[in-house]
C-alpha positions in Angstrom: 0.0 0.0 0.0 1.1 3.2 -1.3 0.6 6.7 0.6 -2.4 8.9 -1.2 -3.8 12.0 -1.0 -6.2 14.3 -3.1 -5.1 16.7 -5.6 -4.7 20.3 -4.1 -7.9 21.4 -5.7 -9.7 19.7 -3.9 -8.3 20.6 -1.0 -9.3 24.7 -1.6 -9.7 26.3 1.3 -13.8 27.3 2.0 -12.1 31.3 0.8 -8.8 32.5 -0.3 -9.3 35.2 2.5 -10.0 32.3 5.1 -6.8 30.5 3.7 -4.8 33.4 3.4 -5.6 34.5 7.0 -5.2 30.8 8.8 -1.4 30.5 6.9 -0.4 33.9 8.3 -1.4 33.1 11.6 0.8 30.1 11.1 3.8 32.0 9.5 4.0 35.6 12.1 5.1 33.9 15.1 8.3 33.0 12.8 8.4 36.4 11.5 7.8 38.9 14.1 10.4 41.1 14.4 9.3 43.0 17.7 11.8 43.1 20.2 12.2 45.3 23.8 12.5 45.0 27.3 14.9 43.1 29.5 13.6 39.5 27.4 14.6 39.3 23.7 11.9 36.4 23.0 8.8 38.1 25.3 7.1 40.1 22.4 7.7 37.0 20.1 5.9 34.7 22.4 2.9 37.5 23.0 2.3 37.6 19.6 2.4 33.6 19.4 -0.2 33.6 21.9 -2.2 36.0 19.6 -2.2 33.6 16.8 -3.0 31.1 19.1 -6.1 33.0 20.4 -7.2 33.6 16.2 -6.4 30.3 15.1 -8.9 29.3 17.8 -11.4 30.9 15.7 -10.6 30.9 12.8 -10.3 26.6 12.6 -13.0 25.1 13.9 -11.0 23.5 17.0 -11.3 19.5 17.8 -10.4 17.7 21.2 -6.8 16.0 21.5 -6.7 12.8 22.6 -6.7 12.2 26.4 -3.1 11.1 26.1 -2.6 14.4 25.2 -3.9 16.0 28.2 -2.0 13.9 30.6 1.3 14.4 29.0 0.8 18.5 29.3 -0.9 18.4 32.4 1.7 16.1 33.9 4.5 18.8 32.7 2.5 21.2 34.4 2.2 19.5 37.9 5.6 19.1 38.1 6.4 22.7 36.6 4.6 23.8 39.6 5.3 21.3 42.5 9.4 21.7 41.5 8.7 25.7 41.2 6.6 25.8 44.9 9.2 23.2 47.2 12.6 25.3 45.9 11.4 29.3 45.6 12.5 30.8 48.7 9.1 33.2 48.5 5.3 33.2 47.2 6.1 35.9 44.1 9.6 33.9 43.6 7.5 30.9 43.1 4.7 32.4 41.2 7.6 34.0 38.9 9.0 30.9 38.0 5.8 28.6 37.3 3.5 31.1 35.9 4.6 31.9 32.5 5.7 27.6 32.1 2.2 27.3 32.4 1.0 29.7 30.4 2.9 28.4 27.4 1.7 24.9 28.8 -1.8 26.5 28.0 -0.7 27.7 25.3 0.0 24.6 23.8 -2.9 23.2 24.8 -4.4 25.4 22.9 -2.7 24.8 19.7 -3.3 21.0 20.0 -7.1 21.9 20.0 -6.6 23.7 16.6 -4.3 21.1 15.2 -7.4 18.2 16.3 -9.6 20.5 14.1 -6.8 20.7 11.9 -7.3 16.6 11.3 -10.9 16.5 11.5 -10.9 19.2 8.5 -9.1 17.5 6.0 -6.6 18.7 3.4 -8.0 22.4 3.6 -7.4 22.6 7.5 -4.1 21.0 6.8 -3.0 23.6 3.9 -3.3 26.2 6.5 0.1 24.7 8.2 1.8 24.0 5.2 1.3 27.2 3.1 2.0 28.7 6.6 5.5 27.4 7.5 6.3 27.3 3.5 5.8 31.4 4.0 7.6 31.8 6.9 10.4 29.6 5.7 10.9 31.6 2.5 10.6 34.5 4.1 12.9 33.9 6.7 15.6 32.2 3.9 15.3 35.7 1.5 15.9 37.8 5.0 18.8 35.3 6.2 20.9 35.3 2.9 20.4 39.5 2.9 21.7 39.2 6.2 24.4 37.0 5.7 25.6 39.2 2.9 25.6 42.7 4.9 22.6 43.6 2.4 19.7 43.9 5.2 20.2 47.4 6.7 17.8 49.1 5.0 14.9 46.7 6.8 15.5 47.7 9.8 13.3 47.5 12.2 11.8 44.5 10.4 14.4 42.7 10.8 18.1 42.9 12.3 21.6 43.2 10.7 24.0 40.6 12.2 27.6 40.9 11.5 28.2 39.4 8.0 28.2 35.9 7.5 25.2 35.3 10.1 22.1 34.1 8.8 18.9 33.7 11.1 16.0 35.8 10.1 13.8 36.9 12.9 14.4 33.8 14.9 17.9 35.6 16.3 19.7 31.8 16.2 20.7 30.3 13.4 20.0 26.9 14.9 16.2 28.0 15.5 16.6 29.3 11.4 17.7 26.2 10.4 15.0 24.2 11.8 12.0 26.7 9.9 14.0 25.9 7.1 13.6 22.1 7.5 10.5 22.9 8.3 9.7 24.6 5.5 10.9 21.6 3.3 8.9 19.4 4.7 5.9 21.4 4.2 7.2 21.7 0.2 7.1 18.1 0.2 3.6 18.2 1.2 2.3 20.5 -1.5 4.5 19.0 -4.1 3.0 15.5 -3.0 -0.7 16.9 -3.3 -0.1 18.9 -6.6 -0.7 17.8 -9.8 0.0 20.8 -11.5 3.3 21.1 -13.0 3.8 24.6 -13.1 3.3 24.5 -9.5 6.1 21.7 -8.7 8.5 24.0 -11.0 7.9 27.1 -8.3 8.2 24.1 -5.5 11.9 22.9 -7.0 12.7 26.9 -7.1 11.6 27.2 -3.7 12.9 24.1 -2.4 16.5 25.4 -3.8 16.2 28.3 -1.9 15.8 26.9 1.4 18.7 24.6 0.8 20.9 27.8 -0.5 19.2 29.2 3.2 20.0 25.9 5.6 23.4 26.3 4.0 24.2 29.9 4.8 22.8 29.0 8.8 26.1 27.0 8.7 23.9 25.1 11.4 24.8 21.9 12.3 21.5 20.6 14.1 20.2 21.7 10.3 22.6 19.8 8.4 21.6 16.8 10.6 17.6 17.3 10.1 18.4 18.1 6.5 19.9 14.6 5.9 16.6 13.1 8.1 14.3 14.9 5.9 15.7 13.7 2.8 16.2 10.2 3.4 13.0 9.6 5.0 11.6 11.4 1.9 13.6 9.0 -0.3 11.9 5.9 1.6 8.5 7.0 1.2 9.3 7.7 -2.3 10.3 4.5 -3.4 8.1 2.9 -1.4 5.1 4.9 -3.7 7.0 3.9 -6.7 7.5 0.0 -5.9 3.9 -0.3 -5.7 2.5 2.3 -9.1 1.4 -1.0 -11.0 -1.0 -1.4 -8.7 -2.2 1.8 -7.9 -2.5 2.2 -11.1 -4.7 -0.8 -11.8 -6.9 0.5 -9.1 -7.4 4.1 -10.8 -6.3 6.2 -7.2 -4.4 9.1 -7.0 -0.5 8.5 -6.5 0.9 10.4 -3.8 3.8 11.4 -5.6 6.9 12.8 -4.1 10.1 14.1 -6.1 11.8 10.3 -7.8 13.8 9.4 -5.1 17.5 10.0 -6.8 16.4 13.5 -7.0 16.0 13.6 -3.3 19.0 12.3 -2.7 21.0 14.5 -4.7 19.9 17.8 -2.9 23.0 16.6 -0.3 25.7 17.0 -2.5 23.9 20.2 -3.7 23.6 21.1 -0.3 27.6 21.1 0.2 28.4 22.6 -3.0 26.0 25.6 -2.2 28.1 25.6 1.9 31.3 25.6 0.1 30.4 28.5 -2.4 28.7 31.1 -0.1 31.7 32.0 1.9 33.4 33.0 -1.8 30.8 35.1 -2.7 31.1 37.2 0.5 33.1 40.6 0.7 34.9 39.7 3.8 36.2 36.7 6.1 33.0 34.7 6.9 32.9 31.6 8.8 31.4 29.0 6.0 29.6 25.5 6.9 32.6 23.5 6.1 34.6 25.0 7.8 32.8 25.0 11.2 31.8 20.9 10.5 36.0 20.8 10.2 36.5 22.8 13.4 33.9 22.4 15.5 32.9 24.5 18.8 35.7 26.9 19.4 37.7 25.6 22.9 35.6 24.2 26.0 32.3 25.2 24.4 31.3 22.1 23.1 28.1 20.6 24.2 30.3 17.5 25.4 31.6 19.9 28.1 28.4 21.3 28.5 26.5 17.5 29.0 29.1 16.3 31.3 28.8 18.8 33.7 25.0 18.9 33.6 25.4 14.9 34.4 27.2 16.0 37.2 24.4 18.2 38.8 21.8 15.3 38.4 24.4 12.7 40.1 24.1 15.7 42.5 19.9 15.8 43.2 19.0 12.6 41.1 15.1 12.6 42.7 14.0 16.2 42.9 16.7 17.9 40.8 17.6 21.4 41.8 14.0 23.2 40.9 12.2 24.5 38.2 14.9 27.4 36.8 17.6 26.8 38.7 20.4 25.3 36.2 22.2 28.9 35.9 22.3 28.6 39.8 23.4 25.2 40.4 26.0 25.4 37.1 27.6 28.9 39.2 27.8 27.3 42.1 29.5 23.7 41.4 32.5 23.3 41.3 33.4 20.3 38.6 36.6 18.3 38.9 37.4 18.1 35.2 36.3 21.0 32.3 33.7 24.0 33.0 31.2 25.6 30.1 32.7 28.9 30.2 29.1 30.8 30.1 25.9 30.9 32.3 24.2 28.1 31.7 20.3 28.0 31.9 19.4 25.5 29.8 21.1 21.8 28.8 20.9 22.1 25.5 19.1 18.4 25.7 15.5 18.3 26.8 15.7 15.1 28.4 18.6 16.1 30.5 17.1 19.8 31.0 13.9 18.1 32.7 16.3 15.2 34.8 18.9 18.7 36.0 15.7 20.6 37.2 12.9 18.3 37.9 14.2 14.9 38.5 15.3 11.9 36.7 11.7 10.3 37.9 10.1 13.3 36.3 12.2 13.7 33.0 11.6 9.6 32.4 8.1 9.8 33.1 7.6 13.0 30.4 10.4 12.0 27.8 9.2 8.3 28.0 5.7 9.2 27.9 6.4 11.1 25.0 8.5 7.9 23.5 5.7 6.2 24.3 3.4 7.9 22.3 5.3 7.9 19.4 5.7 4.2 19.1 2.4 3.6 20.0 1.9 5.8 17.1 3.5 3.6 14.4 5.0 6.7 12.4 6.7 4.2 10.4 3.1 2.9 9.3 2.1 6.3 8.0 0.2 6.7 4.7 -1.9 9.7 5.2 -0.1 13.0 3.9 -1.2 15.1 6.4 0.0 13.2 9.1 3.4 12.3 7.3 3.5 15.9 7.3 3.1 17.0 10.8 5.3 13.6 11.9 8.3 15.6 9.3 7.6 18.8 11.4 7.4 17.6 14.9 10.4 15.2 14.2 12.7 18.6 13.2 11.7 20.0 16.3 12.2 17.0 18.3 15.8 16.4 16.7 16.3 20.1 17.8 15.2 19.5 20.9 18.0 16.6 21.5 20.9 19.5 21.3 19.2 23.1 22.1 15.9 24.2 23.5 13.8 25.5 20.7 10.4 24.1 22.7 11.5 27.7 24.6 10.0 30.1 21.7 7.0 30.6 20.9 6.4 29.8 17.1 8.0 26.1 17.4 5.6 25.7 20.9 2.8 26.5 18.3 4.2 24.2 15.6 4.9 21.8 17.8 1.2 22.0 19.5 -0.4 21.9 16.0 1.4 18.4 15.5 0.6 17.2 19.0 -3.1 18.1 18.0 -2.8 16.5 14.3 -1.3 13.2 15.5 -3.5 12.4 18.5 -7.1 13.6 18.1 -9.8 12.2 20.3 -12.1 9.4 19.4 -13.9 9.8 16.4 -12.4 13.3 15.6 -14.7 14.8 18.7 -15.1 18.6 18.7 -15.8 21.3 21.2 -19.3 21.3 22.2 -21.6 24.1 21.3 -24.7 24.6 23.4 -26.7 22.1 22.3 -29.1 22.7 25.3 -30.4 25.9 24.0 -32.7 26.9 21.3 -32.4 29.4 18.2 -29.2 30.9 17.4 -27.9 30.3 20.6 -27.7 26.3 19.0 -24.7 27.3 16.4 -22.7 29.6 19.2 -19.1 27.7 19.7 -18.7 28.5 23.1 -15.8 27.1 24.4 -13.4 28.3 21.5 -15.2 31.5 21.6 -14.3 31.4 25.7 -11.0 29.6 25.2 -9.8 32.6 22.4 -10.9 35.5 25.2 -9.5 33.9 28.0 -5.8 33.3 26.0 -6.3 37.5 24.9 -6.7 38.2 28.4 -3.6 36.5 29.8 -1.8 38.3 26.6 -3.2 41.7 27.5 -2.5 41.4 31.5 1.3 40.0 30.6 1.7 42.9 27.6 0.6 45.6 30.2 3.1 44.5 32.9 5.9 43.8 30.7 5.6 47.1 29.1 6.2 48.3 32.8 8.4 46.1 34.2 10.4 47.6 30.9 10.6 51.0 32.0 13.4 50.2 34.3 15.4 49.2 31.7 14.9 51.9 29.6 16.5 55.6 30.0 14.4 58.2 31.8 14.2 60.2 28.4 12.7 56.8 26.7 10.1 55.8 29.7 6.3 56.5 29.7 5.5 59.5 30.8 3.9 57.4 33.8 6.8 55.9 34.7 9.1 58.8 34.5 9.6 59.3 38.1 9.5 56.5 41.0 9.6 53.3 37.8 11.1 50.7 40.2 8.1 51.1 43.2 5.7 51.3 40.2 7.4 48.0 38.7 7.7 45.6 41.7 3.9 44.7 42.0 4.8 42.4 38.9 4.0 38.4 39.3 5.1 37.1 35.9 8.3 39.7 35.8 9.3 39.6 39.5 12.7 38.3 38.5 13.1 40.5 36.1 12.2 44.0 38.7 14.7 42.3 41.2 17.4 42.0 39.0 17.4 45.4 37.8 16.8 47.0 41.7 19.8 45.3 42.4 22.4 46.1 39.7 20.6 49.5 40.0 21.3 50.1 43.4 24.8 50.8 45.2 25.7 48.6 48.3 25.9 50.8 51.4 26.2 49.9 54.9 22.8 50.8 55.6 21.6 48.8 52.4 24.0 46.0 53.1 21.3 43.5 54.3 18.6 43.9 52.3 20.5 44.1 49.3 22.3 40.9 50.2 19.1 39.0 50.6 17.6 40.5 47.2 21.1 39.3 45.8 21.1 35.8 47.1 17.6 35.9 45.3 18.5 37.1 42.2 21.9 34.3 42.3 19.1 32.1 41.3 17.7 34.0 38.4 20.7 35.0 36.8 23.9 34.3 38.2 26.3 36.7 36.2 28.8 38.9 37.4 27.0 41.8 38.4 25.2 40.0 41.2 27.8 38.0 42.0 29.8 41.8 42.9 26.6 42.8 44.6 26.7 39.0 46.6 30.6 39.8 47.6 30.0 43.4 48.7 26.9 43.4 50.9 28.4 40.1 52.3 31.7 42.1 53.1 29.5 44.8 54.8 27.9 42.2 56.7 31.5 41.3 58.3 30.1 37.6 56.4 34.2 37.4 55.8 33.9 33.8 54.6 30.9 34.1 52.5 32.8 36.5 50.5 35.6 34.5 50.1 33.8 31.9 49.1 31.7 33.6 46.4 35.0 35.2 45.3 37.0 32.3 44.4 33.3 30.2 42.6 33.3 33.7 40.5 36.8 33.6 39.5 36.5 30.0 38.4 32.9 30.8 36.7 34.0 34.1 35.0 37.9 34.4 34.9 38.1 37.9 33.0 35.3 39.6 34.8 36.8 38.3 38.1 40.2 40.2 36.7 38.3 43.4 35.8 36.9 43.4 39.6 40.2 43.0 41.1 41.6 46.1 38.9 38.4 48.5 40.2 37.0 48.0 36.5 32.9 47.6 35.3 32.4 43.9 34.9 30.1 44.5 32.4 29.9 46.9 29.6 25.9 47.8 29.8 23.7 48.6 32.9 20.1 48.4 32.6 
């Protein structure tokens, strides 16, 4: 049995407007280029939320399997229960599990849509495709201006790395690479349910400029889901073809994908296209082959990074160290062998991430039950397109996943809850309820999306209006709203889903003073756990000094000369360990 699938025409969308809107919804997340405030992916992850909220609405939403709901809501528990036992306060705790469960929510959410996404055929489906196609193209024709010095005059709509860099809006050319992939495997998908030539012959143009674009992220994790996508593409392919005789006889529709040699040859493409970018640039770039010859520059490999991570859970294998606190318990180990050089928050592995922070019980329960759902799955089985489809795009972002933390940002939390929604909708394709108890056009009111939709805008409104003022402290007095202007830090510390964030900047705002010493050593101890970088540690060493806490100092001295070795030197000379202030 060979995979099938209707020809795209008859999978037009209900209206081009309809269609038009559902992709973009898909695609901004990827593209928005908004970014303020103390957090470079907050207004990226409002506007994710957004969508979310739209989608809702705009795709009649289904009900995700109950499997689903367990797996989410068991993330959640232990979000909270990890966040609650190791916060020193109320508002430190709150700080820490609130917004996890937001994008929890979130996700939620987005598995809805993706439910309604499978209960509404190829048109529902179209709307991911053509959405992450968009943003993928998009993204590749910003990424190659960008790498090339040739994207200054879009700014603000997008930024100007130094040249050589290529990430569009995504700001990492890992999270670039894996739209990219992304991106191809949504080509695949329109290419496999698109008989019209003229339409594959724009699909081969576009497919060559996202390869030209996964080569110029010089991105290894893409090179890696590149040669996955292509030779799982190449398997399905020949598996269609072995069996054409007899789909033939039977009069179906082939699901056709590109001949399988074809496939194959877009890898040697791939590395003549890595090898020629870096000759075509005006200055020294670093090109893909060179950094797969190199590697990670000195003790920033993720080896190093793993190993000592393995070392914190040998450290707390049950409970882990709590929710957050990696950056903490990475500053304040001391490891026998090599040390990452830089604050470490996440460990660049989600298994691991889960085992540092919530437990090895915890990460084997959610990365098994994940595991679990996918071989109970059968992905391997697949025949239906739109479900080989979202498989393609979940597996990028799962490969991604294994060596960074792309399940961080909001457009791949969307992506990912789409697939979630796709691949395990509830029994027979259920639906949200309307209320079917009432009479007249009260019958035909989708309540629970409608409520769902205003209840996610609400959470996005409350969390835009504080971080807008939580923002003011890090802005100059000339920049801040008039509101703000005088007394901003009072004004700001009310803040539950920024509390971190106020404490932080009261502290490196604030001069230690004898008077001071305490309180500022408590909020410093605090803020150790948020973000342990050498301004608090200064803050740490001084109020503890003030406090005749002698040994303390010493002790936090000699962890930040091992942590940060040339800030440590600029303290000792009377210099600024760091080059901006909030």
């Amino acid at each position: 049995m060979t995979s099938r699938a209707a020809p795209l025409e008859a999978a037009v969308l209900p209206s081009k407007t309809i269609g038009t809107v559902r992709a973009g919804l898909v695609a901004f997340p990827f593209l928005c280029p908004l970014v303020a405030g103390p957090s470079v992916q907050a207004w990226q992850l409002f506007a994710t939320w957004v969508c979310v909220a739209a989608l809702l609405l705009a795709i009649p939403p289904g009900v995700p399997s109950r499997v689903v709901w367990a797996w989410l809501a068991t993330g959640m528990a232990a979000i909270v229960l990890s966040s609650s036992f190791f916060s020193p306060s109320h508002a430190t705790a709150a700080a820490s599990w609130l917004p996890a469960v937001v994008v929890l929510a979130a996700m939620a959410a987005s598995a809805c849509v993706g439910a309604g996404m499978a209960r509404g055929g190829p048109s529902a489906s179209a709307a991911l495709a053509v959405g992450i196609l968009v943003a993928g193209l998009v993204s590749a024709v910003l990424g190659l201006l960008q790498y090339y010095g040739l994207a200054e005059p879009l700014v603000p709509w997008t930024t100007t790395p130094a040249l050589g860099q290529a990430y569009g809006n995504l700001r990492q050319r890992n999270q670039f690479a894996s739209l990219i992939s992304m991106a191809l495997v949504a080509a695949l998908w329109i290419h496999a349910t698109q008989p019209s030539v003229r339409v594959r012959r724009w699909l081969m143009a576009a497919g060559l400029i996202l390869l030209v674009a996964a080569a110029a992220s010089t991105s290894r994790t893409g090179l890696l889901q590149l040669l996955s996508i292509v030779g799982v593409a190449a398997l399905i392919a020949r598996r269609e073809r072995r069996g054409v005789s007899k789909e033939s006889s039977a009069g179906s529709v082939r699901f056709s994908l590109p001949p399988p040699s074809l496939l194959l040859a877009m890898i040697p493409v791939y590395f003549a296209i890595a090898w020629l970018l870096p000759q075509l640039a005006a200055g020294e770039v670093e090109g893909m082959m060179r950094r797969l010859q190199e590697g990670a520059p000195g003790d920033h490999t993720r080896f190093i990074l793993w190993r000592n991570v393995l070392t914190l859970i040998a450290q707390h294998p049950l409970t882990g160290w709590g929710w957050g606190e990696l950056s903490f318990a990475h500053y304040s180990t001391l490891y026998e062998g090599s040390r990452f050089p830089e604050i470490l928050d996440n460990a660049h592995n989600l298994p691991l991430h889960l085992a540092v922070e919530l437990g090895i019980p915890v990460s084997v329960l959610i990365s098994g039950g994940f595991a679990w759902m996918v071989l109970a799955a059968r992905p391997w089985r697949e025949r239906d397109p739109a479900r080989l489809m979202a498989w393609g795009l979940m597996g990028a972002i799962v490969l991604h996943s294994l060596l960074e933390y792309p399940l961080w940002y909001g457009p791949f939390q969307l992506a990912f809850g789409l697939c979630l929604g796709m691949l395990w909708p509830g029994r027979r394709n259920a639906s949200f309820p309307s209320q079917s108890g009432f009479k007249g056009k009260w019958a035909e009111m989708p309540v629970l999306p409608s409520a769902a939709a205003a209840a996610l805008m609400a959470v996005v409104g409350y969390a835009t209006w504080d971080y807008i003022r939580i923002s003011q402290i890090y802005l100059t007095r000339a920049e801040r709203l008039p509101t703000y202007e005088e007394n901003t830090l009072a004004k700001a510390r009310a803040s539950w889903l920024f509390a971190r964030q106020v404490d932080f900047a009261e502290l490196t705002l604030t001069a230690v003073t004898p008077d001071n010493a305490a309180a500022l050593h408590s909020l410093a101890e605090r803020t150790l756990h948020f973000s342990p970088e050498p301004r608090v540690i200064v803050k740490l060493i001084e109020s503890a000094e003030l406090m005749g806490q002698r040994q303390e100092a010493r002790d936090q001295a000699e962890r930040f000369r091992i942590a940060f070795p040339e800030e440590y030197e600029r303290w000792l000379k009377g210099l600024s360990v760091e080059a901006e202030t909030p």
